[in-house]
Every structure is written in structure tokens, then in C-alpha cells.
C-alpha positions in Angstrom: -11.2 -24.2 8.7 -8.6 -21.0 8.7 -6.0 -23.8 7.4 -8.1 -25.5 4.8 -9.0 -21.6 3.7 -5.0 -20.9 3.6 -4.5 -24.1 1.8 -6.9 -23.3 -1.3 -5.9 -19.5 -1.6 -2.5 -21.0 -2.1 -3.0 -23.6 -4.3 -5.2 -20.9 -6.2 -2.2 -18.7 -6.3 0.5 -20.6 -7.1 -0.6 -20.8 -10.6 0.7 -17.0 -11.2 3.9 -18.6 -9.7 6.4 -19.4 -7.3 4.6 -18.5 -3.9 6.4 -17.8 -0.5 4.4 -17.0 3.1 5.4 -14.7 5.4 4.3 -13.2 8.8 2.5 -9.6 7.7 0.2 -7.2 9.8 -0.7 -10.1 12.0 -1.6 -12.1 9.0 0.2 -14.0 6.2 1.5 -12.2 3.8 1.8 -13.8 0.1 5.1 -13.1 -1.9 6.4 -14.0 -5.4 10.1 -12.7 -6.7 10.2 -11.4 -2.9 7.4 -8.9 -3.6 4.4 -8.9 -1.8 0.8 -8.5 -3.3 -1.9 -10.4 -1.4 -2.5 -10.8 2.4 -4.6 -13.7 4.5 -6.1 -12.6 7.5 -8.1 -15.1 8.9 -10.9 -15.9 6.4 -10.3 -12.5 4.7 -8.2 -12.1 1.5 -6.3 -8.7 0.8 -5.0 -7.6 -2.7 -2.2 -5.1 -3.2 -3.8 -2.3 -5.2 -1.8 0.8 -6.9 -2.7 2.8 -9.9 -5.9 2.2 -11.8 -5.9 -1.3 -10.1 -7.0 0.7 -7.2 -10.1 2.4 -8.6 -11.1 -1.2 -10.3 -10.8 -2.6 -6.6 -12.9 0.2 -5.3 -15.3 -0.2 -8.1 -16.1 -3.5 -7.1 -16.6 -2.7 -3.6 -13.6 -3.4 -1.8 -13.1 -2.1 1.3 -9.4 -1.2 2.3 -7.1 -3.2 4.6 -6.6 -1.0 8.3 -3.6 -2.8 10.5 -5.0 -2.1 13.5 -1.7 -1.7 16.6 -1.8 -1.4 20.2 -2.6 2.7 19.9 -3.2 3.4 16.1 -3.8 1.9 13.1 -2.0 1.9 9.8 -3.5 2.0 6.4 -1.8 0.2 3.7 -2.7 -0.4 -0.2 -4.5 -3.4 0.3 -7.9 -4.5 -0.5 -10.6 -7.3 0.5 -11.4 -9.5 -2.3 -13.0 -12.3 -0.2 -16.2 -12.2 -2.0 -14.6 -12.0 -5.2 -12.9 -15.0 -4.4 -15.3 -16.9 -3.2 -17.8 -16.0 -5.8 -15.2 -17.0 -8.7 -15.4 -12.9 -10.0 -14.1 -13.3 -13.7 -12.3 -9.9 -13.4 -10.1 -11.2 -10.5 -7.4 -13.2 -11.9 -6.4 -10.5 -14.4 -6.7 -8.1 -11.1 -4.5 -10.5 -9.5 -2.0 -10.5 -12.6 -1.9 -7.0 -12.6 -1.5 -6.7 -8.9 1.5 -9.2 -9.1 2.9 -7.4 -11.9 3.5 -3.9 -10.4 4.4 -5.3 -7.3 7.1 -7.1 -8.4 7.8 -3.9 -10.7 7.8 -1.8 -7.7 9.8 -3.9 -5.6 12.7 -3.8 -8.9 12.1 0.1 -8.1 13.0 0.1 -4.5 15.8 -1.9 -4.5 17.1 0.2 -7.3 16.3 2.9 -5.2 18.3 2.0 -2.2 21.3 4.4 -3.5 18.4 7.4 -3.3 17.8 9.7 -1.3 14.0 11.4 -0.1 15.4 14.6 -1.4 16.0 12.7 -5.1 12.1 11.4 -5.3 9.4 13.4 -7.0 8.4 16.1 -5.1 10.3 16.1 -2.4 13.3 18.0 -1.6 15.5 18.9 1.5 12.8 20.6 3.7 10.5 17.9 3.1 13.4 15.1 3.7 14.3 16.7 7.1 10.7 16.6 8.5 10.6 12.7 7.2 13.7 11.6 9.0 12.3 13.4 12.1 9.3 12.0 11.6 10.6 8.3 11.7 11.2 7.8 7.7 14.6 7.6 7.8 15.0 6.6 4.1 14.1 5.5 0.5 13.0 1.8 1.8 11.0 3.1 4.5 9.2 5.5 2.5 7.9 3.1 0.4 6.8 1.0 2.7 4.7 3.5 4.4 1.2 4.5 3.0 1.1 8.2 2.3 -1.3 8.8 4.9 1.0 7.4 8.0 4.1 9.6 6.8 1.5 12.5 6.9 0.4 11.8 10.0 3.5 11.1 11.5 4.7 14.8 10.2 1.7 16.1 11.9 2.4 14.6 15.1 6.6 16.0 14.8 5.7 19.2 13.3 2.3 20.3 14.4 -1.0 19.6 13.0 -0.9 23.3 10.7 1.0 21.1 8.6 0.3 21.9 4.7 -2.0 19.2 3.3 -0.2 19.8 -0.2 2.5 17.5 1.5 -0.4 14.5 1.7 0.0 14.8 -2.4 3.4 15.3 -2.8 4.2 11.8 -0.8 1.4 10.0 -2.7 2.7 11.3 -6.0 6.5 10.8 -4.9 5.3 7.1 -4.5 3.9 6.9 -7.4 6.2 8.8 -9.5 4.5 11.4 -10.8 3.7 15.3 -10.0 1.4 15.7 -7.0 -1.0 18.5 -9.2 -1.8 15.3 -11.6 -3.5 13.5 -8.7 -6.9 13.7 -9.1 -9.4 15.1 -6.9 -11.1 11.6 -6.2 -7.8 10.1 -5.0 -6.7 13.2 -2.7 -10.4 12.8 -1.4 -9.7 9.0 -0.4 -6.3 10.0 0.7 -7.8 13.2 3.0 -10.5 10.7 4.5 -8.0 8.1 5.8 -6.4 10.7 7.4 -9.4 12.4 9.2 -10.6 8.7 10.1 -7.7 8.3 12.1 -6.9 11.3 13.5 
């Protein structure tokens, strides 16, 4: 049944184009123009959210992806849309378009970035780059593949748990490009949660 469940999401994706599959947080991992934007674990179907995308996804009830490892778990920017699937939600395929589309936007962005360094993003500078690469983010790449909420945790467990949350912002908004003060409260309180949840 898990097969037959693989085979229709990807028959129902490969109409926003080329698909490839890949091995991902113990599930398969859906990429197009070698960006990833939708995960399959078991019978559960995981969007890549970002942006306003997110608050749609959290709107319509999705509940985030959590990559559960031997001794922690990791929190990444996905989110279940198994019921909108299955229940043919008209919204979904322009969330899916839009998904796809800053994905493979984002990914433009990190290779770009590869000649960066965490001192060059948004918010960051050389204090805050030195308690990364300490912390196990040992560059651009990394960084970006990290939820904000694992690098902060990470820097608690280097650094000490006094840690400043202000630093939670600052990688959120260095990810997203933008000034940490312009997230808003609503997002900071998502972000804070995760990190409480899995202290």
C-alpha cells in the first residue's frame, strides 16, 4: 500500500515537472531542478513551507514535520498536507507551485552563496559566526540547511543556555533575508515553542 501511495503522489507531482527521489529524514524526499520541496514518509505527505506559504499551511491546520534521531529530534520547514491531499484541497496545488517555486529560488540562493561567508548574511557578524562554527555550522550551506531552532540550540548546548534569544531571530531572519526586528511576534512565538519543545 506504502508503494501504490508513493506511486500516485508521484504521478500527482510530476505535472509541476521533472521529479527526482531521494533518501531524506528516513523518508523520500521529492526534488525538481535539485531542490527539494515535498517529503513521503510512509503514508504522510510533507510540504516545504517558507514565507507566507507557511502561515497558509498553518492556517489550514498543518502540523510541522519533527525528524525524530537516536537522542534529539530536528525540526525542519516542512508541513503535513496528507489530508489536503487526499481530500483534493483546491488551495493545494497553487501551495504546491508556490512551494516549488521558492525552493528552487532558494536553492539558486545557496549555491550563489557558496562564496559567503556567516559573517556576510543578514544579521550575523563575526561573534555570531564564531559561536556557529563551534557550534557545528561550519558554513553558508550548512546554515541553510539547518532550521533556525537547531543552530540555536546547538549554540545553547556550546555556549551555555544564558544564550540571548535575540540570536533565535537573527538566524531566522538571516535565512530569510531580512532584519530580525521585522519578524513578527506570531513567528518568534512558533520559533520560541519549538525550541522549549525540545529542550
Amino acid at each position: 500500500m506504502a508503494k501504490q501511495f508513493e506511486a500516485q503522489l508521484m504521478r500527482f507531482l510530476d505535472s509541476y515537472g521533472e521529479m527526482e527521489q531521494r533518501s531524506m529524514f528516513g523518508g523520500i524526499g521529492f526534488f525538481c531542478r535539485e531542490a527539494m520541496f515535498a517529503l513521503l514518509t510512509g503514508k504522510h505527505v510533507y510540504l516545504r513551507g517558507g514565507g507566507q506559504l507557511t502561515d497558509k499551511l498553518i492556517a489550514k491546520g498543518c502540523d510541522k514535520f519533527v525528524h525524530v534521531k537516536k537522542s534529539t529530534s530536528a525540526v525542519v520547514n516542512y508541513y503535513d498536507v496528507t489530508a489536503l491531499y487526499l481530500g483534493h484541497d483546491p488551495d493545494l496545488p497553487a501551495m504546491i507551485e508556490q512551494s516549488l517555486q521558492r525552493a528552487i529560488k532558494d536553492k539558486a540562493q545557496k549555491v550563489s552563496a557558496s562564496s559567503l561567508r556567516l559573517r556576510d548574511l543578514p544579521n550575523l557578524r563575526l561573534t555570531i559566526e564564531r559561536m556557529l562554527k563551534k557550534s557545528g555550522v561550519k558554513d553558508v550551506s550548512t546554515f541553510y540547511s539547518m532550521a533556525p531552532q537547531e543552530m540555536f540550540r546547538r549554540v545553547q548546548m556550546t555556549h551555555g543556555k544564558d544564550i540571548d534569544i535575540n540570536l533565535l531571530w537573527k538566524l531566522a531572519g538571516a535565512q530569510q533575508g531580512r532584519h530580525w526586528e521585522l519578524i513578527e511576534k506570531d513567528e518568534r512565538e512558533r520559533l520560541l515553542a519549538d525550541v522549549w519543545v525540545n529542550r
